[in-house]
Biopython code that builds the backbone (N, CA, C, O; Angstrom):
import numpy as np
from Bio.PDB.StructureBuilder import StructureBuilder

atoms = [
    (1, "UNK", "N", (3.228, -2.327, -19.110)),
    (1, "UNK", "CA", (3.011, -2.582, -17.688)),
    (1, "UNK", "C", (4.216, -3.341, -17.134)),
    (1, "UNK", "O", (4.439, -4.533, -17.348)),
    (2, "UNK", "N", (4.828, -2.672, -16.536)),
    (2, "UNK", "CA", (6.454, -3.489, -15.597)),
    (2, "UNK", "C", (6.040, -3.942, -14.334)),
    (2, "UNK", "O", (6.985, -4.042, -13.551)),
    (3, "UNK", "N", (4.518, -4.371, -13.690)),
    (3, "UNK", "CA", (4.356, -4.930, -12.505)),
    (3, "UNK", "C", (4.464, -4.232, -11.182)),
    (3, "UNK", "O", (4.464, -4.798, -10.089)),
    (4, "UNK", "N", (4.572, -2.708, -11.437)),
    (4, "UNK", "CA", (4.638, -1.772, -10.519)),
    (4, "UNK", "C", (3.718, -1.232, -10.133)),
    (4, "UNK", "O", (2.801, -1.365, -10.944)),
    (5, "UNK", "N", (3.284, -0.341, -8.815)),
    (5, "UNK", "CA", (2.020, 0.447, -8.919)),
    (5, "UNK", "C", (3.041, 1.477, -7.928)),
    (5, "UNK", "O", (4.168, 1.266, -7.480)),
    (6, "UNK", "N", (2.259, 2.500, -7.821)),
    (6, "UNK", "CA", (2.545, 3.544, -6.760)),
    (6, "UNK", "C", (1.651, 3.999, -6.052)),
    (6, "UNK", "O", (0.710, 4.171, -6.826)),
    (7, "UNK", "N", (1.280, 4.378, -4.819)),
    (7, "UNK", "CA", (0.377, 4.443, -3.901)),
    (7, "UNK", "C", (1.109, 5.924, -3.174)),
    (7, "UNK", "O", (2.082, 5.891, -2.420)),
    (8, "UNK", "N", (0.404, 7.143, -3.594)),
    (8, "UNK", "CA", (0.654, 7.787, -2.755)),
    (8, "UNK", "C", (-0.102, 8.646, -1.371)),
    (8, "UNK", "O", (-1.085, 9.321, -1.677)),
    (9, "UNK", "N", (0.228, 8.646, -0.188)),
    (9, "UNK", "CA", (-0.555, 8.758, 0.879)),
    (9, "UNK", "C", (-0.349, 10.402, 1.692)),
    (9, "UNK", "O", (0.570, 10.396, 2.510)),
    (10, "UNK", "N", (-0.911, 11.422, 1.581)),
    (10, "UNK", "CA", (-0.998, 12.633, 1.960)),
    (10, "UNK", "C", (-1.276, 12.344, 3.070)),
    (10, "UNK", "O", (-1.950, 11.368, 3.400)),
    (11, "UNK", "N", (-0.480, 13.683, 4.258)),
    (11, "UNK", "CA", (-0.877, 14.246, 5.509)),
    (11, "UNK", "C", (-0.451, 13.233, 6.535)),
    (11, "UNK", "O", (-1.079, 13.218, 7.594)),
    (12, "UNK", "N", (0.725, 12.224, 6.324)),
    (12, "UNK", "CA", (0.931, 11.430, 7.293)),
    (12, "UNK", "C", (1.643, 11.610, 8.505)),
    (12, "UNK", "O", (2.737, 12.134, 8.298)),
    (13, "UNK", "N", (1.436, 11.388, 9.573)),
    (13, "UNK", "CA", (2.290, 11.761, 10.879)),
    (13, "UNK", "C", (3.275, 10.317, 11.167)),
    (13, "UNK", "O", (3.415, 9.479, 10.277)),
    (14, "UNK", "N", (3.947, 10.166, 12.587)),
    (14, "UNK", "CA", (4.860, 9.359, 12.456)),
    (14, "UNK", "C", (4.329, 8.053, 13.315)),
    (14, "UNK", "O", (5.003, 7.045, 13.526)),
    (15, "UNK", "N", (2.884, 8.301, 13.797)),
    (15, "UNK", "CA", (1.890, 6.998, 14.390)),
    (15, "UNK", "C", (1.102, 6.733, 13.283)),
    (15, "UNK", "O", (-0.028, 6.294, 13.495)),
    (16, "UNK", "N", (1.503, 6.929, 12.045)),
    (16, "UNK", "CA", (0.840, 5.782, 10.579)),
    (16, "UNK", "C", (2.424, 4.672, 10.216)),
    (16, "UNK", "O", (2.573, 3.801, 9.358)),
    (17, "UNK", "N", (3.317, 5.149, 11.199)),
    (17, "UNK", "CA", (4.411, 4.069, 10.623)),
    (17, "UNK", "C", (3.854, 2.750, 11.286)),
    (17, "UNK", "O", (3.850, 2.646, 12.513)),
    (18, "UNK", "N", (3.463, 1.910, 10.606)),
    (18, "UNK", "CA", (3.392, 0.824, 11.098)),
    (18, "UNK", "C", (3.168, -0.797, 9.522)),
    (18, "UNK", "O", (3.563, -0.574, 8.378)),
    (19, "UNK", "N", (2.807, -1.557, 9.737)),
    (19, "UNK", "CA", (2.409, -2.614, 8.789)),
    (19, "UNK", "C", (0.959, -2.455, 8.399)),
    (19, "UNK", "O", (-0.025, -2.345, 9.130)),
    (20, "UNK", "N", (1.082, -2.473, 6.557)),
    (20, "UNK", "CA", (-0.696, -2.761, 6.209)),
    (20, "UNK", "C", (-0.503, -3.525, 5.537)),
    (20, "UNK", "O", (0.584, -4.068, 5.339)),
    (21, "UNK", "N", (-1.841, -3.816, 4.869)),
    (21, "UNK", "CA", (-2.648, -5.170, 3.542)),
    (21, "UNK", "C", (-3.084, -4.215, 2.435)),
    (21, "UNK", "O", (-4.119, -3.559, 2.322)),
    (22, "UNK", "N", (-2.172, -4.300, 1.766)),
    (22, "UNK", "CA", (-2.869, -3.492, 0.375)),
    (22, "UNK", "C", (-3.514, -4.710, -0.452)),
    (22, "UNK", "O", (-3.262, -5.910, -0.342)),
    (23, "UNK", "N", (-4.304, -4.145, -1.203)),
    (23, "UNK", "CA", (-5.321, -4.871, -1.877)),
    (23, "UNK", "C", (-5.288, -4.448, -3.527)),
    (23, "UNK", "O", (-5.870, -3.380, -3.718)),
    (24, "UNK", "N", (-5.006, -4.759, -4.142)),
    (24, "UNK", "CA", (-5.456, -4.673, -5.668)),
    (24, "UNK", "C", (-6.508, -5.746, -6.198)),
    (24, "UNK", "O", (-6.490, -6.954, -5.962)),
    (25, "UNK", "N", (-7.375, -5.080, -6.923)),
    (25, "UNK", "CA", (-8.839, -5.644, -7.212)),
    (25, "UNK", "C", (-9.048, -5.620, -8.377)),
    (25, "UNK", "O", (-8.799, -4.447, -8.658)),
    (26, "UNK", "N", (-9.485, -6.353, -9.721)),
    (26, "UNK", "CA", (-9.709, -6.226, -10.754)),
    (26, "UNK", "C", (-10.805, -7.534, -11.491)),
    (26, "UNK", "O", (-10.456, -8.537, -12.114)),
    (27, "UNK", "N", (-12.190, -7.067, -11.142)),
    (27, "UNK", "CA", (-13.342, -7.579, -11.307)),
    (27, "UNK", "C", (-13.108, -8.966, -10.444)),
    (27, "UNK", "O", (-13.226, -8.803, -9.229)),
    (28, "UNK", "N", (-12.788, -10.336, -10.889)),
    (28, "UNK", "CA", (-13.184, -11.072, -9.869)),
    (28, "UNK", "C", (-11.748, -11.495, -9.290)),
    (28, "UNK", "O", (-11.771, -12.517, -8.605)),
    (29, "UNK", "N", (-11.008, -11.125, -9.389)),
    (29, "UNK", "CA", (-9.656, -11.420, -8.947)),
    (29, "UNK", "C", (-8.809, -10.165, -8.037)),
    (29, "UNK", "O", (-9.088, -8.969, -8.113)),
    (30, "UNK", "N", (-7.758, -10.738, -7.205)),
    (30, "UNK", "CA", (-7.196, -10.001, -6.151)),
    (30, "UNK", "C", (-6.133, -10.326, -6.210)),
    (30, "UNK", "O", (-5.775, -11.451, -6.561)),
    (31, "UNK", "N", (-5.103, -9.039, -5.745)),
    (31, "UNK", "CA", (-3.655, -9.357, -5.251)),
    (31, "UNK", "C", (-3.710, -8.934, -3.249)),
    (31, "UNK", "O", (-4.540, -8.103, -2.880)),
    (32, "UNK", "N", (-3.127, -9.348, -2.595)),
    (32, "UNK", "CA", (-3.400, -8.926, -1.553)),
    (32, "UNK", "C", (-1.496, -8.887, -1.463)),
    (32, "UNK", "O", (-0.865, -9.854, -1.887)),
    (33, "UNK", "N", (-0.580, -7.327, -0.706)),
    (33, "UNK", "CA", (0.654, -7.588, -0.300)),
    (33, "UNK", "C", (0.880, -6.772, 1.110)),
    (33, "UNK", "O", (0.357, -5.677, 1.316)),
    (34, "UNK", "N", (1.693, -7.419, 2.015)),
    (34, "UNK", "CA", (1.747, -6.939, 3.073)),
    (34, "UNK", "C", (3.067, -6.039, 2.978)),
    (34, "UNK", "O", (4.168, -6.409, 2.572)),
    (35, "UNK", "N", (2.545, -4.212, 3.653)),
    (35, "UNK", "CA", (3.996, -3.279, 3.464)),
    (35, "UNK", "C", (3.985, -2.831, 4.445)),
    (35, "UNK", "O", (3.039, -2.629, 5.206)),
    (36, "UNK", "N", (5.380, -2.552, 4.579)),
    (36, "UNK", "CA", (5.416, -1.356, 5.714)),
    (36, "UNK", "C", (5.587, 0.012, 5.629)),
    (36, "UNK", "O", (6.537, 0.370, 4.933)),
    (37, "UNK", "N", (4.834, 0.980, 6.217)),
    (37, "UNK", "CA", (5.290, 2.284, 5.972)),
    (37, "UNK", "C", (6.079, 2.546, 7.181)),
    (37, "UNK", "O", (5.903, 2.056, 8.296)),
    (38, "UNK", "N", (7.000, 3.411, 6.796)),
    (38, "UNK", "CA", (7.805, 3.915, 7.640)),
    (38, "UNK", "C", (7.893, 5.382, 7.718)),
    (38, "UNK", "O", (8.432, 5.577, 6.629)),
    (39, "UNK", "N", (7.737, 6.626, 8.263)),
    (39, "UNK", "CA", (7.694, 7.806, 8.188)),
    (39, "UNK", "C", (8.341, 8.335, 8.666)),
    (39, "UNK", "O", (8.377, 8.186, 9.887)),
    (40, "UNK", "N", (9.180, 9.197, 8.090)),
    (40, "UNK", "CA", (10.722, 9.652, 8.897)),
    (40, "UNK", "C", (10.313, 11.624, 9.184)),
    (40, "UNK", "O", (11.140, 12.352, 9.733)),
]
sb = StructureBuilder()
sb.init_structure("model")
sb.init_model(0)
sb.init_chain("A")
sb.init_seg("    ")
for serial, (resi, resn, name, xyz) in enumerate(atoms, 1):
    if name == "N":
        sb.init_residue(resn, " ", resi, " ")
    sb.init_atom(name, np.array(xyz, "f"), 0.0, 1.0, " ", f" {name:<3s}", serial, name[0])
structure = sb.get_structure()
């Protein structure tokens, strides 16, 4: 495990470019990181 994940997101147009809260969850604990998508 190198601390990476990949998230991939189908069917996106160019009004999903904006800032989210991804969440990783693993029973009672959380990572929460703020990204931006950008869609070209």
């Amino acid at each position: 495990d190198n601390g990476q994940s990949t998230l991939t997101i189908n069917n996106v147009t160019l009004q999903d470019s904006q800032s989210y809260t991804a969440r990783a969850t693993h029973k009672v604990r959380f990572v929460d990181a703020k990204v931006n998508l950008n869609v070209k």
